[in-house]
C-alpha positions in Angstrom: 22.0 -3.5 -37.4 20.8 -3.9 -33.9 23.4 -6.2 -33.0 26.1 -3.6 -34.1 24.3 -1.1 -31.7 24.0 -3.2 -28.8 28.1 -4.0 -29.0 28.8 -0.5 -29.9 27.0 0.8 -26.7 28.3 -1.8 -24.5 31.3 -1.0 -25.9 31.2 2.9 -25.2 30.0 2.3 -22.0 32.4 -0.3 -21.0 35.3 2.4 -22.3 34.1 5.0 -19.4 36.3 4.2 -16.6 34.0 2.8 -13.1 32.9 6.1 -11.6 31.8 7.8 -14.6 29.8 4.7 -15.7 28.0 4.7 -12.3 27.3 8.7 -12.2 25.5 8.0 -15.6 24.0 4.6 -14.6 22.7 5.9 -11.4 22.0 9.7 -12.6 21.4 10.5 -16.4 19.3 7.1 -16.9 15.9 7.1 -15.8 14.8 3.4 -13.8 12.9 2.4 -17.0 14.8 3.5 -19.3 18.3 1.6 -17.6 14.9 -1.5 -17.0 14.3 -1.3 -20.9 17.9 -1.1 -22.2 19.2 -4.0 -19.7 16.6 -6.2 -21.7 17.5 -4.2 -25.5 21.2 -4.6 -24.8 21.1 -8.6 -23.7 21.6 -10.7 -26.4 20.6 -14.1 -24.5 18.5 -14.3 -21.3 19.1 -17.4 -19.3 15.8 -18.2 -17.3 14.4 -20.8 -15.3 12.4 -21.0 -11.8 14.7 -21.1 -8.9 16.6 -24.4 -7.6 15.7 -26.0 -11.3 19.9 -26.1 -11.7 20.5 -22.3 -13.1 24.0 -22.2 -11.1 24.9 -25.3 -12.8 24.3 -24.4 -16.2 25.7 -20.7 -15.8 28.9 -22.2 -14.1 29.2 -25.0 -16.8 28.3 -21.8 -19.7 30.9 -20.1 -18.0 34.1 -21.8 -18.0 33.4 -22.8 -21.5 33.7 -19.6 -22.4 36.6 -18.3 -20.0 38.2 -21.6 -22.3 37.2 -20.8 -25.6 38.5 -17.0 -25.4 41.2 -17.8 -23.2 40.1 -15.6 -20.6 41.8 -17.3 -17.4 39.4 -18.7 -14.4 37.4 -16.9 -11.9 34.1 -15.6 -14.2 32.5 -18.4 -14.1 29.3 -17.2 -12.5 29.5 -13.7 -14.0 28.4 -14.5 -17.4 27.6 -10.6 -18.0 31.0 -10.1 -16.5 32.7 -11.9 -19.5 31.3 -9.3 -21.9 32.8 -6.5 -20.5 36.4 -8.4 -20.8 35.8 -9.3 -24.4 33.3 -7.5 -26.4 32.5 -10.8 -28.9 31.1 -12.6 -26.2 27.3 -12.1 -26.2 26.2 -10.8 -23.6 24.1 -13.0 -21.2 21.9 -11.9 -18.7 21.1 -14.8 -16.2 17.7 -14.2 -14.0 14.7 -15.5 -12.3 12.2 -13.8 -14.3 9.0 -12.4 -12.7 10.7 -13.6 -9.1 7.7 -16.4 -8.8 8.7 -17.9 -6.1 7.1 -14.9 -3.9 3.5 -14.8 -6.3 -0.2 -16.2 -6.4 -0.3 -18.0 -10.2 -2.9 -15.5 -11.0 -0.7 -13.0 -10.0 2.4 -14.2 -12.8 3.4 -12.3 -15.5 1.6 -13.8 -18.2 3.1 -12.3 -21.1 7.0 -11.8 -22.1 6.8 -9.1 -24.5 10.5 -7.7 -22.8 12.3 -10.5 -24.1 11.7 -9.6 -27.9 14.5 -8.3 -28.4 17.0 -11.7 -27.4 17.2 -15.2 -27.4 15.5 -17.0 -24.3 16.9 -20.3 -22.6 14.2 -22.0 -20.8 15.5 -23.9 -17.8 13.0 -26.3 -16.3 13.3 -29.1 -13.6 10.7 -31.6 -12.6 8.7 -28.9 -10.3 8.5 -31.4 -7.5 12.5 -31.9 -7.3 12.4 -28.0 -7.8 9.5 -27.5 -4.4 11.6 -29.6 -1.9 14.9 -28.3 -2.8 13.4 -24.6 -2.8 12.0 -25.7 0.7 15.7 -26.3 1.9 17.1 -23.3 0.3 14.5 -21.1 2.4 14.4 -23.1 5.8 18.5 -24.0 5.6 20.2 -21.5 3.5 18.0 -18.3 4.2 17.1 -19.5 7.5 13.3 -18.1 6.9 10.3 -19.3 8.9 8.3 -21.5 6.3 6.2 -24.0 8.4 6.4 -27.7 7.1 7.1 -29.0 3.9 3.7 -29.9 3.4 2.7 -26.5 3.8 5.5 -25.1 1.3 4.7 -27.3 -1.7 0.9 -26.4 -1.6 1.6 -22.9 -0.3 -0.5 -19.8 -2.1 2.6 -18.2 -3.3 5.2 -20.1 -5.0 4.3 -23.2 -4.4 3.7 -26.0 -6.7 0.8 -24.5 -8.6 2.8 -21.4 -9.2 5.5 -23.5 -10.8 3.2 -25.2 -13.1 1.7 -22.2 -14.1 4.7 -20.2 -15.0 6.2 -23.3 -17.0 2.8 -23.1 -18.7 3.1 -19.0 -19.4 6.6 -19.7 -20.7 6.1 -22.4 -23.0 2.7 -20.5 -24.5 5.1 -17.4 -25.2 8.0 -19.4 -26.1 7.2 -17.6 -30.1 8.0 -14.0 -28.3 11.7 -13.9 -28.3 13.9 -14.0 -31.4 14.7 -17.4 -31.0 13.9 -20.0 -27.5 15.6 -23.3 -26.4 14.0 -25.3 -23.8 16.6 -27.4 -21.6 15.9 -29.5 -18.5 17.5 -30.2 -16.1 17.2 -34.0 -16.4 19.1 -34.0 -19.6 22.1 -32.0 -18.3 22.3 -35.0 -15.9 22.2 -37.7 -18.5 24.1 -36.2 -21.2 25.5 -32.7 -19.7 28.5 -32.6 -23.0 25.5 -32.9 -25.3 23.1 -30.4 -23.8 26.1 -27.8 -23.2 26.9 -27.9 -26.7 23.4 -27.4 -27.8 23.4 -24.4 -25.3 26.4 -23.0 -26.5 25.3 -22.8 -30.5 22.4 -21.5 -29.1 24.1 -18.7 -27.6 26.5 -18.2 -30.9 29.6 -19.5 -30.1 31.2 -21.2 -33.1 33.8 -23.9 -33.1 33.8 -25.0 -29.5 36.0 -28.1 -29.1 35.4 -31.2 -27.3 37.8 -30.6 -25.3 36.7 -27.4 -23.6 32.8 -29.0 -23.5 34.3 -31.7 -21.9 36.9 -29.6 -19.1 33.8 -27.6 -18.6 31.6 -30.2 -17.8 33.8 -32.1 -15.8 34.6 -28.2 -13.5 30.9 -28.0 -12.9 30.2 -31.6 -11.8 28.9 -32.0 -8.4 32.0 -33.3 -6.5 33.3 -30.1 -8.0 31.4 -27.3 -7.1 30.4 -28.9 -3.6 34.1 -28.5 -3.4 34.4 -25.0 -4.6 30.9 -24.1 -2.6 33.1 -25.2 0.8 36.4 -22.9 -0.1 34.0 -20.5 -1.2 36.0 -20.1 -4.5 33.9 -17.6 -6.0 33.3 -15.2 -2.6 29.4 -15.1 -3.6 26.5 -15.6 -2.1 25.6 -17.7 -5.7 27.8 -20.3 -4.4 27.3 -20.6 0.0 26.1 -22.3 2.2 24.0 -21.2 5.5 25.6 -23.2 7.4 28.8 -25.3 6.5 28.2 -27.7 8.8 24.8 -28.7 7.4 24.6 -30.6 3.9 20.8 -29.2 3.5 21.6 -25.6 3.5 24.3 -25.9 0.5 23.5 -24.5 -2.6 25.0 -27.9 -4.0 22.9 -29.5 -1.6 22.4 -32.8 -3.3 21.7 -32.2 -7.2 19.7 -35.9 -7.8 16.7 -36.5 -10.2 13.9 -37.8 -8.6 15.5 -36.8 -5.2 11.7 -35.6 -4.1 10.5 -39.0 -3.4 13.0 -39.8 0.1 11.0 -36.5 1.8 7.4 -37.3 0.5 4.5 -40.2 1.4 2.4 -41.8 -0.9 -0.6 -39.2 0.1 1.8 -36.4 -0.8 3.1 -37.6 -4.1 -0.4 -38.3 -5.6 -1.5 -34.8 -4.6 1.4 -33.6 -6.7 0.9 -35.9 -9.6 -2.6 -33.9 -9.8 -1.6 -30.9 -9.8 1.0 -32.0 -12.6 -1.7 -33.1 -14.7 -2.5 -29.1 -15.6 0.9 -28.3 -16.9 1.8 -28.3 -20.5 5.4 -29.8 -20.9 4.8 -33.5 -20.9 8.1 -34.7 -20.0 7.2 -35.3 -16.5 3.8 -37.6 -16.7 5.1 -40.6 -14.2 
């Protein structure tokens, strides 16, 4: 029943042509209202702290599905965007919830009552791979002012304790939405066909063949979207970099496992491991 409503107001909605959608969007719906319907109407939310390899998985999510349907090539980043061209596709809303990368852990969300109403993939990365490659994004990409790296792992706000903490807050409210798939990053490198599959049952789509698993896997390699990040194939700011003649300020900027240890000292890297030691997923004890 609520599934028939969701596609049925999608489906009006997407039926008004551009500016009468936007007159009622931006006049007729109050802010919390359009807040709490954004949520209501998603039927998977696709969220993970940033640099833990969201663009990845959203690009490899979205050619699969541009294959599957048919739908041509160009959507790949704009998984909402697919919805509107074909109605069946479930909508997927793709976000950094809680934006924690700018909060104190005591000041993080700490529970996810707003994602009742959807399916949640959990994206997580190995937080100190996710620190230095969010201190490159910031200094390289953004071009912002954020002292050493040092400073920015074991900074107040969204440094390394935040990250452990909102893993933490995820995992303890992981029995919130309907249904909540945890995927790291680390396995999308060792078996990316595998782990896209899993996604995409997740998500509801039947009957996906090998062969579109595999073509979408092999258009979101790394060769492959550094490529597409340097024509800037896409003409977003998902998918630039600050500076094309710097390798540190692509988004694609090196996409290893483990890549943390060729920027940090002994000293450094034990100060992490302790602050590891409080967070609940296990997968990265070593």
């Amino acid at each position: 029943m609520i599934n028939s409503i969701r596609k049925g107001t999608r489906v009006l909605l997407n039926s008004c042509n551009g500016s009468i959608k936007r007159f009622i969007v931006k006049y007729m719906i109050p802010a919390k209202l359009l807040s709490w319907y954004n949520n209501y109407s998603t039927d998977v939310f696709l969220i993970s702290f940033p640099k833990a390899g969201r663009t990845w998985l959203r690009t490899m999510v979205g050619r699969a599905l541009e294959l599957h349907y048919g739908l041509g090539e160009g959507n790949a980043l704009k998984l909402t965007q697919l919805t509107k061209i074909n109605p069946i596709i479930p909508k997927i809303q793709v976000i950094h919830d809680d934006e924690p990368q700018v909060k104190r852990p005591d000041e993080l969300i700490t529970k996810k009552n707003g994602y009742k109403w959807g399916k949640v993939i959990f994206l997580v990365r190995d937080p100190r791979d996710v620190i230095v490659s969010l201190y490159f994004q910031e200094k390289k990409r953004l071009k912002e002012e954020v002292g050493t790296l040092e400073e920015f792992i074991f900074r107040e706000r969204g440094g390394i304790e935040t990250i452990v903490e909102y893993y933490n807050i995820w995992l303890n409210n992981r029995d919130i939405p309907k249904d909540f798939l945890l995927v790291s990053y680390e396995g999308l490198h060792k078996n990316p066909t595998y782990e896209l599959s899993r996604v995409l049952e997740f998500i509801g789509i039947e009957e996906v063949s090998n062969e579109v698993v595999q073509q979408a896997v092999e258009y979101s390699s790394f060769d492959n979207m550094r490529k597409m990040e340097e024509q800037d194939k896409f003409k977003s700011d998902k998918l630039r970099p600050g500076d094309p003649r710097d390798p540190e300020s692509f988004k694609t900027r090196k996409g290893r496992v483990g890549g943390y240890r060729e920027y940090l000292g002994e000293k450094e890297q034990e100060r992490l491991k302790r602050t590891m030691k409080k967070m609940e997923i296990d997968t990265y004890t070593d």
